[in-house]
C-alpha positions as semicolon CSV with decimal commas, in nm:
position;residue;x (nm);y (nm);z (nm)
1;X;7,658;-3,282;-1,292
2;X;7,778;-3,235;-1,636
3;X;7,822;-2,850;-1,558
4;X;7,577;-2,725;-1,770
5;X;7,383;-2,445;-1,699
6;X;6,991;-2,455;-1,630
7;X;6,741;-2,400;-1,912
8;X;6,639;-2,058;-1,965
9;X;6,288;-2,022;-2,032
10;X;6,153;-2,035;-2,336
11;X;6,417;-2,223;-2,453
12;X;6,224;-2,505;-2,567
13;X;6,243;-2,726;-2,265
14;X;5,927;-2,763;-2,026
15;X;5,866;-2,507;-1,765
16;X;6,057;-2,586;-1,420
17;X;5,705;-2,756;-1,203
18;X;5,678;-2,513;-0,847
19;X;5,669;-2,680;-0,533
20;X;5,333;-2,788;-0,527
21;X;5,408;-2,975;-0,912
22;X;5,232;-2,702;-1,116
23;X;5,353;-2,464;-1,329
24;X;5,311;-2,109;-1,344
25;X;5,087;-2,117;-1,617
26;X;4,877;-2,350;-1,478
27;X;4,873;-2,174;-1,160
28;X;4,796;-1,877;-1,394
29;X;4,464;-2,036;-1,489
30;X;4,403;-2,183;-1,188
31;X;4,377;-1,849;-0,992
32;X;4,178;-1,727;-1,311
33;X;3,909;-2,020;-1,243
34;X;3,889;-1,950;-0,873
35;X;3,818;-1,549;-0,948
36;X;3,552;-1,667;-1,205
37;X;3,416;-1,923;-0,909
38;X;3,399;-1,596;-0,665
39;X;3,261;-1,400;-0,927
40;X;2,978;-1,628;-0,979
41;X;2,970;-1,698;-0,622
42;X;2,884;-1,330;-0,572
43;X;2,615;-1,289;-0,885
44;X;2,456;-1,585;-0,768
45;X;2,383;-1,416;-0,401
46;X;2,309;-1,133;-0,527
47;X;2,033;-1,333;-0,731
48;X;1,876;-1,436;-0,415
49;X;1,912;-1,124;-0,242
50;X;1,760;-0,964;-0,517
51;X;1,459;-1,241;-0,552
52;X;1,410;-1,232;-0,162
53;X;1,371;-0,813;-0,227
54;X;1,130;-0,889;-0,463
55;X;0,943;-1,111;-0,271
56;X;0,902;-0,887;0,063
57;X;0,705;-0,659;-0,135
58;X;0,359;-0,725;-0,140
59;X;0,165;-0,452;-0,355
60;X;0,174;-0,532;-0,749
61;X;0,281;-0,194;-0,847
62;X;0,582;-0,173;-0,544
63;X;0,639;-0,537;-0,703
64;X;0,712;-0,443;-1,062
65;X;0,892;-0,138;-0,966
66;X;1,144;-0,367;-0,742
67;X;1,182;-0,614;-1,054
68;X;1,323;-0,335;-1,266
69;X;1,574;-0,176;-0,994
70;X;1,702;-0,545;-0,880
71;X;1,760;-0,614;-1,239
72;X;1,915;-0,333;-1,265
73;X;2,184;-0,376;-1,022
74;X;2,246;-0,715;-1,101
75;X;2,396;-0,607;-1,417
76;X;2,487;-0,307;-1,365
77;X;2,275;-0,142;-1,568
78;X;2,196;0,239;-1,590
79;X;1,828;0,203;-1,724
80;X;1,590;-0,014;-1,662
81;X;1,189;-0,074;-1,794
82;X;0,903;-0,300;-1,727
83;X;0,667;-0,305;-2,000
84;X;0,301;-0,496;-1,892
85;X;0,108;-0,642;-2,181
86;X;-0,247;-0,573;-2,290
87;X;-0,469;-0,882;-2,194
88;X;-0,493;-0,916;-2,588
89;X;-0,120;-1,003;-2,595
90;X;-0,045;-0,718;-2,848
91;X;0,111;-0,409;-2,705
92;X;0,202;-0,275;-2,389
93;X;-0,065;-0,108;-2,168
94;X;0,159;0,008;-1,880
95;X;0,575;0,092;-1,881
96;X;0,789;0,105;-1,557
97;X;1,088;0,316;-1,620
98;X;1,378;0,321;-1,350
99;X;1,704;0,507;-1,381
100;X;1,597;0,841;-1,551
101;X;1,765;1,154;-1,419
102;X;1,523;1,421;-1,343
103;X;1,624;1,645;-1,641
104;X;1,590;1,334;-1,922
105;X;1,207;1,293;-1,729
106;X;1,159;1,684;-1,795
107;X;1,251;1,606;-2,191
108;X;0,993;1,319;-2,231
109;X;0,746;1,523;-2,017
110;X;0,390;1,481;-2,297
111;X;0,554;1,182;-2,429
112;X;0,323;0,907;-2,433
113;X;0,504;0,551;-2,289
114;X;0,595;0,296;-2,529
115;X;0,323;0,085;-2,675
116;X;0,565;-0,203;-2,807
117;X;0,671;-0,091;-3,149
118;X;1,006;-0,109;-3,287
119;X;1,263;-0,359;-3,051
120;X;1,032;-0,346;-2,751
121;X;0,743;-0,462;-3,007
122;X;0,998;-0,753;-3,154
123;X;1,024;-0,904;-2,768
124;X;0,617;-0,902;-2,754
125;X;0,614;-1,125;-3,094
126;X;0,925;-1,292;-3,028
127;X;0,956;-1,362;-2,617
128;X;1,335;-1,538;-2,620
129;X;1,629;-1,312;-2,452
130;X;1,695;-1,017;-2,676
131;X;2,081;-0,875;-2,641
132;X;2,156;-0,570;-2,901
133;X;2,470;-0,405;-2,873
134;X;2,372;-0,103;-3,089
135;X;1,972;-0,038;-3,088
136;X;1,982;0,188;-3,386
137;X;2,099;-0,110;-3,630
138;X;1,849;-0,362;-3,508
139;X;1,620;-0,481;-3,798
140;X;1,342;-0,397;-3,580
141;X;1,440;-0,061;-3,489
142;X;1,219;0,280;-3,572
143;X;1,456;0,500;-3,354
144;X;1,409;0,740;-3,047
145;X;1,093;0,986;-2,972
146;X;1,165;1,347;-2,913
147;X;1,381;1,408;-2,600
148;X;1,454;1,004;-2,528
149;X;1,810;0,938;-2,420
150;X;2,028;0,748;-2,687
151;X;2,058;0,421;-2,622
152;X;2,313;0,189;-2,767
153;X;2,280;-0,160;-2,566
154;X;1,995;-0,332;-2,465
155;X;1,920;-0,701;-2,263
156;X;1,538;-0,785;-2,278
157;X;1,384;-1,106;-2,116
158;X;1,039;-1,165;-2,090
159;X;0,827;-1,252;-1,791
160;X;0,570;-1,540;-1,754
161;X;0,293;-1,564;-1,513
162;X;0,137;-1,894;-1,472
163;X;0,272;-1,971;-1,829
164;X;0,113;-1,660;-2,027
165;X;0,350;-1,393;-2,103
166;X;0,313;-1,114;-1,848
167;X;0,504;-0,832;-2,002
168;X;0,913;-0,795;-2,059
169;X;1,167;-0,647;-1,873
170;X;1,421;-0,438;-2,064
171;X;1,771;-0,301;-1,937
172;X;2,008;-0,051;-2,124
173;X;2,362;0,080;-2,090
174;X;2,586;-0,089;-1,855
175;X;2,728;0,127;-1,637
176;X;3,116;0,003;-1,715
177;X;3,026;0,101;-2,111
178;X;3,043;-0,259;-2,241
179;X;2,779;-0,484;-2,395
180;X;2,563;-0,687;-2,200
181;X;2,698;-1,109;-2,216
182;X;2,593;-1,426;-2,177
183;X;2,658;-1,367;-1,779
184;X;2,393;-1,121;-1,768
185;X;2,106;-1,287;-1,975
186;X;2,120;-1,563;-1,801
187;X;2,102;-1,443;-1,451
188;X;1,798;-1,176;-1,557
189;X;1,643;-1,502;-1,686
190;X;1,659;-1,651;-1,382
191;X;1,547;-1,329;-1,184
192;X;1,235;-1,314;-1,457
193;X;1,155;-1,657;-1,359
194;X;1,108;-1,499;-1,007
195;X;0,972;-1,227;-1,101
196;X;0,657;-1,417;-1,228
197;X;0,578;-1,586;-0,915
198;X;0,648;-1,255;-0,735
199;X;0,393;-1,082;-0,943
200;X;0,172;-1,390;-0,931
201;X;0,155;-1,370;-0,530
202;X;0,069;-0,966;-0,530
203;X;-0,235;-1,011;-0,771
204;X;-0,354;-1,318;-0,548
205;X;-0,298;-1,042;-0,243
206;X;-0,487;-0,799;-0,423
207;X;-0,765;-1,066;-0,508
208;X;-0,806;-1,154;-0,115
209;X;-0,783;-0,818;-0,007
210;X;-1,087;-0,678;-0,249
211;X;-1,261;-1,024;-0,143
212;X;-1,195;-0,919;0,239
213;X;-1,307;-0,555;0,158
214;X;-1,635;-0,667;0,021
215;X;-1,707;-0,849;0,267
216;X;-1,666;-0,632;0,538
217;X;-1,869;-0,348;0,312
218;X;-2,126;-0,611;0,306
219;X;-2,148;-0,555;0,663
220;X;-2,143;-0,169;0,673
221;X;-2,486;0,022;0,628
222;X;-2,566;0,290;0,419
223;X;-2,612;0,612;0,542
224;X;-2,958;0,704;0,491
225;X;-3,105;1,043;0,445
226;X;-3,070;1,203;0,722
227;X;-3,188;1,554;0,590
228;X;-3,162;1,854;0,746
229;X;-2,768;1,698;0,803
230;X;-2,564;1,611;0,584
231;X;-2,348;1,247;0,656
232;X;-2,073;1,086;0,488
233;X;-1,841;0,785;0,541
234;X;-1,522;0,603;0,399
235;X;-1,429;0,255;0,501
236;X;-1,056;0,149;0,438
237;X;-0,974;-0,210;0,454
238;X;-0,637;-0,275;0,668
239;X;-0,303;-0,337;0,387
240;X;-0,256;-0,696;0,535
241;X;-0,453;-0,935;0,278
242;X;-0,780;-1,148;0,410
243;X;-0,779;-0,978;0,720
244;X;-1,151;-0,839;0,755
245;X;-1,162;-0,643;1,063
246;X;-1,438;-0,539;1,373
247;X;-1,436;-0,105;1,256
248;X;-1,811;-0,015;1,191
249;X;-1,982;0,316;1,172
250;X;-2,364;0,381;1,176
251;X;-2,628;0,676;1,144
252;X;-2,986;0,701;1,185
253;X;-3,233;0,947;1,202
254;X;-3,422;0,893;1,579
255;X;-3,825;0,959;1,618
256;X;-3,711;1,253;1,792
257;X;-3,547;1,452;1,563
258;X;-3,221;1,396;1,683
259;X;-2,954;1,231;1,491
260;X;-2,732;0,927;1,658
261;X;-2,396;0,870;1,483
262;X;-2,157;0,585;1,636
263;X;-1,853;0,446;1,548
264;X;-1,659;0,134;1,689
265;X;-1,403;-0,097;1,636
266;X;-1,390;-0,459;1,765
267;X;-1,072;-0,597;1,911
268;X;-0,904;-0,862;1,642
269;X;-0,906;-0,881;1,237
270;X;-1,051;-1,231;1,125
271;X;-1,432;-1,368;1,100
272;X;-1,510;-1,342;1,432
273;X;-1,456;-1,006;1,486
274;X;-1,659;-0,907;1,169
275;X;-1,913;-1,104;1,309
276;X;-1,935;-1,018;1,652
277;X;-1,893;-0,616;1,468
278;X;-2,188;-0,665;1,276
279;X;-2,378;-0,829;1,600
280;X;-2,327;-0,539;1,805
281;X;-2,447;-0,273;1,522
282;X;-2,775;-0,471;1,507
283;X;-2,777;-0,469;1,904
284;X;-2,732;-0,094;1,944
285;X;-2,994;0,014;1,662
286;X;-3,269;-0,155;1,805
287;X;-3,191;0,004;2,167
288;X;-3,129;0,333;2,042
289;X;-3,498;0,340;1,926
290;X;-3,568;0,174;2,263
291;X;-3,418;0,381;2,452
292;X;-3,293;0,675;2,292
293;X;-3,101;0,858;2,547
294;X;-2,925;0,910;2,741
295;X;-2,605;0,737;2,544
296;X;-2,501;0,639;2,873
297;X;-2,766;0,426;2,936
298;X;-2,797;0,287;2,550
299;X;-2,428;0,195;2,632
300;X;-2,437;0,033;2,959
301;X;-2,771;-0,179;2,878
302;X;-2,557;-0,259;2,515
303;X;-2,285;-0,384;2,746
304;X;-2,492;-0,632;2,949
305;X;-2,696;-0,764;2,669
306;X;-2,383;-0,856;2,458
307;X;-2,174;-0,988;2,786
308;X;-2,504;-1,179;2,874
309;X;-2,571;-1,362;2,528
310;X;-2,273;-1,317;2,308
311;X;-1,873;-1,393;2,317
312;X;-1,772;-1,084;2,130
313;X;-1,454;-0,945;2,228
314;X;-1,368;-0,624;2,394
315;X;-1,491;-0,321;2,152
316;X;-1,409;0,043;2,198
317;X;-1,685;0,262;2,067
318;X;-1,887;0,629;2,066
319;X;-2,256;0,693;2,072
320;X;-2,386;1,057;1,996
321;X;-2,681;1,213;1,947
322;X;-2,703;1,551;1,750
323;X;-2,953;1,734;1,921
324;X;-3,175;2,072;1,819
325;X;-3,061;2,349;2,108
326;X;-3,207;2,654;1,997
327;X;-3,109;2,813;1,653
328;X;-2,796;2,574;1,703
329;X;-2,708;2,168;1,755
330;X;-2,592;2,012;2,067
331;X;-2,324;1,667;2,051
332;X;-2,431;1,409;2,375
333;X;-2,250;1,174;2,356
334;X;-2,079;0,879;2,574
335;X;-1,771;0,681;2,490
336;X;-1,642;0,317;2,580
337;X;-1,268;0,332;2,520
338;X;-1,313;0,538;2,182
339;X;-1,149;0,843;2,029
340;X;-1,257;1,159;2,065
341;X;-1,467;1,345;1,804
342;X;-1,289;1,598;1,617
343;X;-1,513;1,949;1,551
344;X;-1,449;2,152;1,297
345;X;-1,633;2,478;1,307
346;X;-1,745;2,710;1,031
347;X;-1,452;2,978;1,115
348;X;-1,155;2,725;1,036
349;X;-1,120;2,578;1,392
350;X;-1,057;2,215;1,486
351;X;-1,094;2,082;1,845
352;X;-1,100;1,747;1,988
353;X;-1,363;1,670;2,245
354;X;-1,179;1,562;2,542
355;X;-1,364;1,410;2,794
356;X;-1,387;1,142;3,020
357;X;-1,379;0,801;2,715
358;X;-1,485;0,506;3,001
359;X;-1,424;0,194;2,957
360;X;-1,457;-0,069;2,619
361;X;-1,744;-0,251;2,580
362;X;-1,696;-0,615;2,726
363;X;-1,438;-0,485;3,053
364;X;-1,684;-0,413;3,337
365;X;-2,050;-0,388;3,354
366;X;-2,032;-0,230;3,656
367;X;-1,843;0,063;3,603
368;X;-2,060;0,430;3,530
369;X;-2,056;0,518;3,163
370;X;-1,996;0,912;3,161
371;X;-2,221;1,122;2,959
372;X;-2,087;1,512;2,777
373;X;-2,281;1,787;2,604
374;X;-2,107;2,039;2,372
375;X;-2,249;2,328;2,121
376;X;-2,211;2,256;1,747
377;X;-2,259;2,553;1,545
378;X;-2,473;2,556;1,248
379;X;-2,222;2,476;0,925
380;X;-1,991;2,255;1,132
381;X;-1,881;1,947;1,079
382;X;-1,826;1,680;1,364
383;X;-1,591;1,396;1,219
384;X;-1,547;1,046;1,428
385;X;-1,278;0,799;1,325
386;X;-1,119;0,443;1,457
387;X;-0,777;0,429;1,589
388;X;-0,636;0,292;1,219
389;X;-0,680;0,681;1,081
390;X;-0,386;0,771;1,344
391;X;-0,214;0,512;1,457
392;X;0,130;0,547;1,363
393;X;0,432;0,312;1,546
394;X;0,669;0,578;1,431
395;X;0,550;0,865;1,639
396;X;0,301;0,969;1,922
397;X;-0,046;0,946;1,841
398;X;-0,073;1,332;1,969
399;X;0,124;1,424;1,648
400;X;-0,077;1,224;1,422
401;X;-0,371;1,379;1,597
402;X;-0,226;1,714;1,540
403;X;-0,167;1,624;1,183
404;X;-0,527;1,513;1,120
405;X;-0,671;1,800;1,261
406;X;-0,449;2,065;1,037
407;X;-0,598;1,843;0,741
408;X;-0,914;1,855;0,854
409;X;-0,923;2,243;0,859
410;X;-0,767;2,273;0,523
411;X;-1,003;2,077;0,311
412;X;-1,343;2,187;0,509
413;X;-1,489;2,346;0,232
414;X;-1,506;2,030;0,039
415;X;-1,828;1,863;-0,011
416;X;-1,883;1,626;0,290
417;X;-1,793;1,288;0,031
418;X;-1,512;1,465;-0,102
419;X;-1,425;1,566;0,267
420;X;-1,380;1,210;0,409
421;X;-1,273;1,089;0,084
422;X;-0,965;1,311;0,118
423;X;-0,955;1,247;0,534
424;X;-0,920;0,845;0,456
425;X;-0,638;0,917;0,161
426;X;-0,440;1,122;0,375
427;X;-0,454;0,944;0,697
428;X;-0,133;0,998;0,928
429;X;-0,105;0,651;1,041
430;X;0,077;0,369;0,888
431;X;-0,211;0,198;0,713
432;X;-0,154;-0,138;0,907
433;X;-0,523;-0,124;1,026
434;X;-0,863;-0,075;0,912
435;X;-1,039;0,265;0,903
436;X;-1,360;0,423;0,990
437;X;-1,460;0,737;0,925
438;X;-1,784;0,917;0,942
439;X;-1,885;1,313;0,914
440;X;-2,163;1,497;1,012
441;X;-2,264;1,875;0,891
442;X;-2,487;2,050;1,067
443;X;-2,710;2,261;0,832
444;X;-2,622;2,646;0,771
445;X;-2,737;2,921;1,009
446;X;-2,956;2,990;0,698
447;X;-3,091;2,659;0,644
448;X;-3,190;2,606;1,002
449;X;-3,539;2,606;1,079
């Protein structure tokens, strides 16, 4: 050793290598590149987390709603907008919003949406990735309507369906106050890209399921006068897409001035069991005019004709007749597995009538089909349903019975098509099924002859 001391750094000789051979700046930029790695590690899965939330969703407006918050938190954004072009390709003709506080809502409250003027408008005409870091100085810029929050920063990509521009997806004011970067146009790129085919696969839902729902109208009758009552009925397609389903509902005026009204539903939700619903409907008019009553009977000789020449599956259903008695109506009716009918009389009271139900259509020919009587009032309505009204996996079908029967007495003043209208659009169950509903009045104690 010549006894000199070491090098001090920055002395002008080379940095002293650690024990792995690197040197602390290389380490330096070493551990910089692995952060950046982990950092893109976690944008990247939250791309995919965010595309797979995108793609669980199956109804177009849940859909476009679900692009705007995912993008949202992928960049950390505080607002967020969808804008969906006009067919024409012009302006915008609908406008998500996401992020609005309930106050800055209140202030735009009579504000028409955006129609694509101004920045939004220069993304229609011009569909590559807009960034702005200060709105107001944009060429394109015509400012803020009354009450709109001020906006500085803005990231818009546009989204492509099929190759046609769909509509853009705008994002404002990072939450961390800085412009948006490179970083964050190119992963909302990548979730627009998504996006499309997200919004592709709900409008081909949407096509199946109003293909599936007029199919299975196709196979529903209409209600025919059935003067001096009054009938109404609302069919509701199950949420699940191409599944047509075995629920069915039916009224006819009989020879003898009564009234039958049935409803049903037939186990399964494909073809068949449209078929084999629309097979038994035909079945059970012709006996009804056959036989007539009692329901029992039309029931049981319904159950051995179909178990005797068809394969239909096993179908719950109830057969009533509404009946003169006096000044007033009479329900006989028998049940195979069904529901019971709801009443609703002219003083605000709601009963279900309990009885014996029997068994479904399709179980046991051999078994006694029960038959039940009950007053109906004149002005009262008599509502039967299918189980997809109530069913509900989230709670006892006694509460959603409950429920429908409280709605039922609040809107009974409604017309009858209003009345099932609102009935169907309020349903307590989950909407995982189809549903049947029909409604029959009896006329006014001064209308009755």
């Amino acid at each position: 050793m010549d006894g000199q001391e070491p090098p001090e750094p920055g002395d002008g000789h080379p940095p002293s290598p650690g024990a792995d051979g690197y040197t602390v700046p290389e380490l330096g930029r070493i551990a910089e590149q692995f952060q950046e790695l982990a950092w893109a590690k976690d944008r990247i899965e939250g791309l995919l987390d965010a595309v797979l939330a995108i793609s669980r969703e199956v109804e177009l407006p849940a859909v476009l709603r679900r692009i705007v918050t995912t993008a949202m938190d992928l960049v950390g954004a505080r607002y967020g907008a969808l804008g969906v072009l006009h067919e024409s390709g012009g302006y915008l003709e609908q406008f998500i919003t996401a992020g609005l506080s309930e106050q800055e809502r209140a202030d735009l409250a009579g504000v028409d949406f955006p129609r694509g003027r101004g920045v939004l408008g220069h993304l229609i005409h011009h569909p590559q990735p807009l960034r702005a870091d200060d709105i107001a100085s944009h060429p394109s810029s015509v400012g803020f309507p009354p009450g709109h929050p001020r906006l500085r920063t803005l990231l818009g990509v546009a989204i492509s369906v099929r190759g046609e521009i769909y509509g853009d997806l705008y994002l404002s004011e990072r939450r961390d106050g800085r412009p948006f970067d490179a970083h964050d146009e190119n992963i909302v790129v990548a979730l627009a890209s998504a996006a499309g085919i997200a919004i592709e696969s709900a409008r081909l839902f949407e096509q199946l399921r109003a293909r599936a729902e007029q199919f299975q109208r196709l196979l529903l009758p209409r209600l025919s006068d059935l003067s001096p009552f009054d009938a109404a009925a609302v069919y509701r397609p199950a949420t699940e897409p191409n599944s047509v389903g075995g629920d069915w509902y039916d009224a006819i005026m009989l020879p003898d001035d009564a009234v039958a009204v049935v409803i049903g539903d037939v186990v399964g939700h494909d073809l068949h069991a449209a078929a084999a619903m629309a097979q038994t409907r035909n079945m059970l008019r012709a006996l009804l005019f056959d036989r007539r009553t009692p329901p029992s009977a039309v029931l049981a000789q319904l159950d051995l004709t179909l178990q005797a020449i068809t394969d239909n599956p096993v179908t719950t259903t109830s057969l009533a007749r509404i009946e003169p008695d006096g000044p007033a109506w009479r329900l006989h009716w028998s049940s195979a597995g069904h529901l019971p009918p709801l009443l609703v009389t002219p003083d605000g009271q709601a009963r279900y009538l309990y009885a014996d139900p029997g068994v479904p259509l399709g179980v046991d020919t051999s078994l006694p089909r029960p038959d039940h009587t009950h007053p109906v009032p004149p002005g009262a309505t008599v509502v039967f349903f299918t189980d997809g009204l109530v069913e509900h996996p989230d709670h006892p079908i006694d509460r959603s019975l409950q429920d429908l029967a409280e709605l039922a007495v609040t809107h009974a003043a409604l017309p009858l098509e209003q009345y099932v209208t609102t009935l169907a659009d309020n349903h307590p169950s989950d909407g995982h099924d189809d549903i049947a509903l029909l409604a029959l009045r009896t006329p006014a104690a001064e209308e009755t002859p």
